[in-house]
Backbone bond lengths (Angstrom), bond angles and torsions (degrees), N, CA, C in turn:
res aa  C-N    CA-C-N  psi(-1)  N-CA   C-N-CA  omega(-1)  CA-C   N-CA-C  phi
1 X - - - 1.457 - - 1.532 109.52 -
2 X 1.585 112.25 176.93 1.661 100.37 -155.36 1.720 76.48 -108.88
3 X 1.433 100.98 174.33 1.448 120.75 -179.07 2.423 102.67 -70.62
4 X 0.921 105.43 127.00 1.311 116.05 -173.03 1.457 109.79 -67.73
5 X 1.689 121.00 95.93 1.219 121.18 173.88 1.645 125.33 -63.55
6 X 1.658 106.44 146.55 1.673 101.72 -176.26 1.520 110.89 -51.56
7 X 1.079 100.77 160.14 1.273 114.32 161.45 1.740 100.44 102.42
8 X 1.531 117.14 -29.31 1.103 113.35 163.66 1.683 143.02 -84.24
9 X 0.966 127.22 162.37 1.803 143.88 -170.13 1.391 89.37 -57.32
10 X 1.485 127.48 100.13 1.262 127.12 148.27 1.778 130.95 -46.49
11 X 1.346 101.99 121.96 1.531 104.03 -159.32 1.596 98.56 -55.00
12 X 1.696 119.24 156.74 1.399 107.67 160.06 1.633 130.66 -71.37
13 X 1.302 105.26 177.83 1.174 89.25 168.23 1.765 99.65 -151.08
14 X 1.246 124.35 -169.84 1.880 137.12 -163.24 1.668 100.64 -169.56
15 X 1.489 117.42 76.30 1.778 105.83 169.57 1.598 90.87 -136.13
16 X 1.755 89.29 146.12 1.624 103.46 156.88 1.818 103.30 -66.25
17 X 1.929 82.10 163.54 1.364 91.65 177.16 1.798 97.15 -121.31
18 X 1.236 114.66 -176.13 1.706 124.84 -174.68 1.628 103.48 -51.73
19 X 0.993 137.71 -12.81 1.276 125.84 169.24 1.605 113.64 -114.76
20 X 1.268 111.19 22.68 1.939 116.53 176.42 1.808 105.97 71.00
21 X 1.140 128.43 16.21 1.437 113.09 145.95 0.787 140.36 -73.34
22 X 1.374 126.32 147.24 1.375 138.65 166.00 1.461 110.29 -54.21
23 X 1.410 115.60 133.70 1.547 124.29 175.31 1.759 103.44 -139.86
24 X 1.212 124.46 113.95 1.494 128.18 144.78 1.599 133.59 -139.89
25 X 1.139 97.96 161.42 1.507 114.60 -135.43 1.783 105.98 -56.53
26 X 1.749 97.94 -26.84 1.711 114.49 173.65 1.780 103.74 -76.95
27 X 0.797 110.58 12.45 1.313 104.05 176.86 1.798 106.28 -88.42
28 X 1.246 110.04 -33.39 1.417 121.06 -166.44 1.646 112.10 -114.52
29 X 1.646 96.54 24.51 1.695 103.22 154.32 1.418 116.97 -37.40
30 X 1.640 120.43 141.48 1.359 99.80 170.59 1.367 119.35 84.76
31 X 1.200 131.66 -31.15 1.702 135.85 146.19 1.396 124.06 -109.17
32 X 1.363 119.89 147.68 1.256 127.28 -161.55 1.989 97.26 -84.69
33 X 0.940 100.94 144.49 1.682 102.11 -176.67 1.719 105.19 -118.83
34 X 1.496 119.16 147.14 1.139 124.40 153.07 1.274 124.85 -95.87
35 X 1.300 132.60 117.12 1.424 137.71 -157.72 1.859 112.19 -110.01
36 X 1.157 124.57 62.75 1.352 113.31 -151.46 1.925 94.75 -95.26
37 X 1.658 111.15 138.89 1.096 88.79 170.03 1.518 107.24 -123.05
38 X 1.495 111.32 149.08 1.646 106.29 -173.64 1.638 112.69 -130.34
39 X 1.446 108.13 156.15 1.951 103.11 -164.85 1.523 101.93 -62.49
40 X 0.997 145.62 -34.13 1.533 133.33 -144.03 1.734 111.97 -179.76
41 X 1.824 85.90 128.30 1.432 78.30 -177.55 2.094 112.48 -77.36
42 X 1.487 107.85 159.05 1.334 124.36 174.10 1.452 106.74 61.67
43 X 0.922 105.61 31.59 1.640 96.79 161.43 1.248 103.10 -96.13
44 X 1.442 126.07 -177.69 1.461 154.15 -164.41 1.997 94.29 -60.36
45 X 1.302 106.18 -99.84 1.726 129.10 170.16 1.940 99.85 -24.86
46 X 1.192 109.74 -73.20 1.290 107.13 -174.34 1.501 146.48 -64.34
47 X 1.759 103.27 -2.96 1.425 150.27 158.98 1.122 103.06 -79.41
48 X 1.129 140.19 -69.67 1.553 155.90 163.17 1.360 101.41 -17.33
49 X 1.254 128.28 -76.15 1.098 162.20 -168.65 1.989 110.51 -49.45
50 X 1.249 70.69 -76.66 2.065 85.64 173.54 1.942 99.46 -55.49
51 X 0.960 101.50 -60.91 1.776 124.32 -154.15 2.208 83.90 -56.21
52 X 1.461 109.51 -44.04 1.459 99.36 173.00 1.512 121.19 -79.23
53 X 1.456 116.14 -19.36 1.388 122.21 162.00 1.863 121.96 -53.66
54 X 1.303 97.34 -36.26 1.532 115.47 -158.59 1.361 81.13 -83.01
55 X 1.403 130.10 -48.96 1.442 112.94 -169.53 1.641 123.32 -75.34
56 X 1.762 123.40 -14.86 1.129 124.48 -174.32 2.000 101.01 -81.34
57 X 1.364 106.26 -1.12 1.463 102.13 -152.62 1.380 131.55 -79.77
58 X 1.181 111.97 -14.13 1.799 116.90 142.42 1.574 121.86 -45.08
59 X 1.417 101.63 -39.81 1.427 103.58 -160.41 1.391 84.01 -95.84
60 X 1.202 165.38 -54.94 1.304 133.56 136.81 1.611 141.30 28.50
61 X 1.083 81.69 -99.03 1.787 119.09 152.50 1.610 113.49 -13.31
62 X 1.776 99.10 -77.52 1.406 108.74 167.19 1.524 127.59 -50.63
63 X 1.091 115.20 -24.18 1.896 135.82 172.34 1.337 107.06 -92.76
64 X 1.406 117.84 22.95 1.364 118.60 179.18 1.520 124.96 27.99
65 X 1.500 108.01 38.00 1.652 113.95 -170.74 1.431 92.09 -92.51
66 X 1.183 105.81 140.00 1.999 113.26 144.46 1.176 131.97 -78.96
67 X 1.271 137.46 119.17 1.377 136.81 -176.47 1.367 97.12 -92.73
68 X 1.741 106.73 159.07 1.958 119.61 177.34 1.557 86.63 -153.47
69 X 1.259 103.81 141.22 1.620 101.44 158.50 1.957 84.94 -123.98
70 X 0.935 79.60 157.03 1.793 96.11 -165.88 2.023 94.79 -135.90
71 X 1.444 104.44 117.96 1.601 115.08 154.91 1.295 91.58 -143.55
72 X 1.634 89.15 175.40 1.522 115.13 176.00 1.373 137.27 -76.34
73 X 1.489 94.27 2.19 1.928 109.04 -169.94 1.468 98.25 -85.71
74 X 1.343 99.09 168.01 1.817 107.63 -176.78 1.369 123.68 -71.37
75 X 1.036 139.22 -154.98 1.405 120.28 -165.06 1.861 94.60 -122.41
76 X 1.217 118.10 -3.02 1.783 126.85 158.58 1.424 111.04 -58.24
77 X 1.783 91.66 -38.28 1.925 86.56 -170.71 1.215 124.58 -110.92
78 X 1.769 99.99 11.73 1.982 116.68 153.83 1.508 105.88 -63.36
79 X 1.553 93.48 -53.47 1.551 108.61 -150.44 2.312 93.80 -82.15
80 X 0.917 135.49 -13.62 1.508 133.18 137.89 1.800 112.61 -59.56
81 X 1.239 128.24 -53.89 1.082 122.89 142.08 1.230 145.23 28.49
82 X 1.251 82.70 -108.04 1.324 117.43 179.32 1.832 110.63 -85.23
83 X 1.014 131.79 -43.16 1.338 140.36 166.82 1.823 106.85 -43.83
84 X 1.602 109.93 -60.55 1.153 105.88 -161.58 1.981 113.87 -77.15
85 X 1.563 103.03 -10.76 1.555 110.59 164.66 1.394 122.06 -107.84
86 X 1.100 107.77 -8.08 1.800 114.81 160.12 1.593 88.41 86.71
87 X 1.203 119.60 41.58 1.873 124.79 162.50 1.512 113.12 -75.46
88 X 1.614 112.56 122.75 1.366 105.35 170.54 1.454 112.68 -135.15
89 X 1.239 90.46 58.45 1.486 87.62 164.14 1.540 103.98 -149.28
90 X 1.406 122.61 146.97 1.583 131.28 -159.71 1.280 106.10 -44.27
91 X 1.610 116.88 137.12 1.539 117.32 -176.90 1.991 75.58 -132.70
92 X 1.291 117.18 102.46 0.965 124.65 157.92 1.560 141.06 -79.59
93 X 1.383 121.63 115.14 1.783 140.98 178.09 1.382 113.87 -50.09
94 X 1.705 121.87 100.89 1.330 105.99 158.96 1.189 85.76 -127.08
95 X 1.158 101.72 125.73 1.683 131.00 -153.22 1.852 91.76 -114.40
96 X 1.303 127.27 -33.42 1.226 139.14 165.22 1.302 128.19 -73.98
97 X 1.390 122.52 2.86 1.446 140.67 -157.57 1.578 106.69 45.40
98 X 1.103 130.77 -10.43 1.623 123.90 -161.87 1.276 134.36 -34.94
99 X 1.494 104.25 -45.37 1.679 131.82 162.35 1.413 112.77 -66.81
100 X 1.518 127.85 -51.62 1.178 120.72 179.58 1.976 92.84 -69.29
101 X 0.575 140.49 -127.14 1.274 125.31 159.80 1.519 104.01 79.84
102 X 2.229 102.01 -100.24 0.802 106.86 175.42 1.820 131.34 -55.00
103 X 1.222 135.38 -44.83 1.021 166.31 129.34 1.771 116.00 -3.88
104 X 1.703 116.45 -6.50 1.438 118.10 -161.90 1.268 131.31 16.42
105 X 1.605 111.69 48.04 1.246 130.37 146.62 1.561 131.29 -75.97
106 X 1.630 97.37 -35.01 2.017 105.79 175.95 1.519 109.08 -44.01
107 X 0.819 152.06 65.70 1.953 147.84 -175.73 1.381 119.08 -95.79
108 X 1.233 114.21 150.52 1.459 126.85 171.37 1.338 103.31 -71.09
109 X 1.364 111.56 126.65 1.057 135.30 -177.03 1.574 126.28 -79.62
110 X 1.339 141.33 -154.06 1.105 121.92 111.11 1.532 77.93 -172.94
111 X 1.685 105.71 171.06 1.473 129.49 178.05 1.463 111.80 -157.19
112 X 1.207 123.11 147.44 1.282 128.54 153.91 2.058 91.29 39.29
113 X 1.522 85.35 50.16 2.063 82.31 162.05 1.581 99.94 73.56
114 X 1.155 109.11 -44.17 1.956 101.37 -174.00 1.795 115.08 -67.66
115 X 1.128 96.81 131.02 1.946 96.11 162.40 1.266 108.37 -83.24
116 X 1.207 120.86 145.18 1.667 125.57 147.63 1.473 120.37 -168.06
117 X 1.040 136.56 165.12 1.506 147.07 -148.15 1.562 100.67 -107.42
118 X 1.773 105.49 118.63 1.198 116.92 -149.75 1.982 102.74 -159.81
119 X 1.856 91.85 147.29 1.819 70.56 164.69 1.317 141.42 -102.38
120 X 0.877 134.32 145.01 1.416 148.55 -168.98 1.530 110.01 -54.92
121 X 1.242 145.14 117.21 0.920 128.41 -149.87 1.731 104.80 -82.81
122 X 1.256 139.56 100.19 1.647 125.06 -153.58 1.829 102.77 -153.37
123 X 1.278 104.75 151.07 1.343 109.68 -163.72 1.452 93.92 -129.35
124 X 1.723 114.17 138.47 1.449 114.75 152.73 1.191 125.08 -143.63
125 X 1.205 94.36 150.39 1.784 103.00 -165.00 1.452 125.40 -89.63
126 X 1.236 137.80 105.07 1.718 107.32 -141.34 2.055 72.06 -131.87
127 X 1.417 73.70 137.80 1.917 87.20 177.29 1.680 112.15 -100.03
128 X 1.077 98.67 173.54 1.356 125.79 -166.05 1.864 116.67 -28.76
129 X 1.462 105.43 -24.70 1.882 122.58 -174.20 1.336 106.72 -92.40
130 X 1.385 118.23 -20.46 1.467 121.04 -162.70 1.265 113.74 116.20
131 X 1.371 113.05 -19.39 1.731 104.84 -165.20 1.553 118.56 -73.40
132 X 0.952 134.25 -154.23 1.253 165.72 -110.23 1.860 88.17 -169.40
133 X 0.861 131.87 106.39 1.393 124.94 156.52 2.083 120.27 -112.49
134 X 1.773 111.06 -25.44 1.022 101.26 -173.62 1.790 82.13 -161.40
135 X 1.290 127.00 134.19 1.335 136.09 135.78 1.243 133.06 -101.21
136 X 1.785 124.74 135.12 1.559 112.64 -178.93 1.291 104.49 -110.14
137 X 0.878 141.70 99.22 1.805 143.00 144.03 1.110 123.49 -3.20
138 X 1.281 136.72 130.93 1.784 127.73 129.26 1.611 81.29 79.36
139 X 1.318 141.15 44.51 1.390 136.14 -176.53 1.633 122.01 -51.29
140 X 1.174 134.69 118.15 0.865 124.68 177.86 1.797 106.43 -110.91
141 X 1.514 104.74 133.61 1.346 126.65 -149.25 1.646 107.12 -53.13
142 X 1.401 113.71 -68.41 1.553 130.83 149.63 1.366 111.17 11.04
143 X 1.466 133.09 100.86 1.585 111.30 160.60 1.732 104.45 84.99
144 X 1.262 134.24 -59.96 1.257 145.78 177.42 1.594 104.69 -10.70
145 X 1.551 118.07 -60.03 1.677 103.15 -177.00 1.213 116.89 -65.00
146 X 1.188 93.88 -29.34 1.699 82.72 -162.15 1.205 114.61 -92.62
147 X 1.980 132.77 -2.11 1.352 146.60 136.31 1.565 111.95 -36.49
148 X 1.538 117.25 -51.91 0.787 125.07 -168.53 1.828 125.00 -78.02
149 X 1.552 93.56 -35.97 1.935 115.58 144.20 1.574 123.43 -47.25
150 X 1.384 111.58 -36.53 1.223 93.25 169.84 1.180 124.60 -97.43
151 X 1.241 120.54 -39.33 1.438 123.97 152.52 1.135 117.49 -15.16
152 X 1.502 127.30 -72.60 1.814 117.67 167.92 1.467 141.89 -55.56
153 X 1.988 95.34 -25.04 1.226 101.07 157.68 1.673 128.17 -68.03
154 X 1.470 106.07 -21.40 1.457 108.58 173.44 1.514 121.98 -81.74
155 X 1.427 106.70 -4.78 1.578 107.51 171.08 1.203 127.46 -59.13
């Protein structure tokens, strides 16, 4: 599926997060959510990433946004995760790709010459109706939360 342009009905979604809750996307009618999804938990970039999320998250909080970081690992290796960087906010398991999937995050990959089917590292910002208000591409770690902080504060 193609990457979900603004302005459109953000697909739903139904995943546990690192501690086995239930998380979906109608749950957070009415607040704007940050939806970031990243390849792998505890690597270098994706530590980076969370570890700058975790720090914008009061100011979050106060904007009544929901944060998700969404990969494909199981919900043992959110909750390692998240434990070993002191993350508290839902790092949700689609262990099935389904969400990345819907969402046109699932992508061909490649590394070191190899192809393989992987996620894209991409963030979206979906406001208060469901929509689609802002997506970032090809994310580069740097700066990223707090782009993404203001962005919701400008909703």
């Amino acid at each position: 599926m193609a990457l979900i342009e603004p302005g459109r009905k953000a697909p739903t979604f139904t995943l546990r997060d690192q501690d086995g809750k239930v998380h979906r996307l109608t749950d957070y009618v009415g607040h704007p959510v940050v939806l970031y999804f990243y390849p792998k938990d505890d690597t270098p970039g994706c530590t980076k990433e969370a570890c700058a999320f975790q720090d914008t998250l009061s100011r979050l909080r106060k904007s009544k946004a929901g944060i998700f970081g969404v990969s494909i690992l199981d919900e043992a290796s959110k909750r390692r995760f998240a434990t070993k960087h002191d993350l508290t906010f839902p790092l949700l398991a689609d262990v099935d790709h389904e969400v990345a999937e819907k969402y046109g995050v699932w992508q061909k990959r490649s590394l070191y010459g190899r192809s393989f089917m992987g996620i894209a590292r991409t963030t979206y910002l979906i406001d208060a109706d469901g929509k689609v208000a802002r997506r970032w591409d090809n994310v580069k770690v740097d700066g990223h939360a707090d782009a993404a902080l203001g962005a919701v504060e400008a909703l």
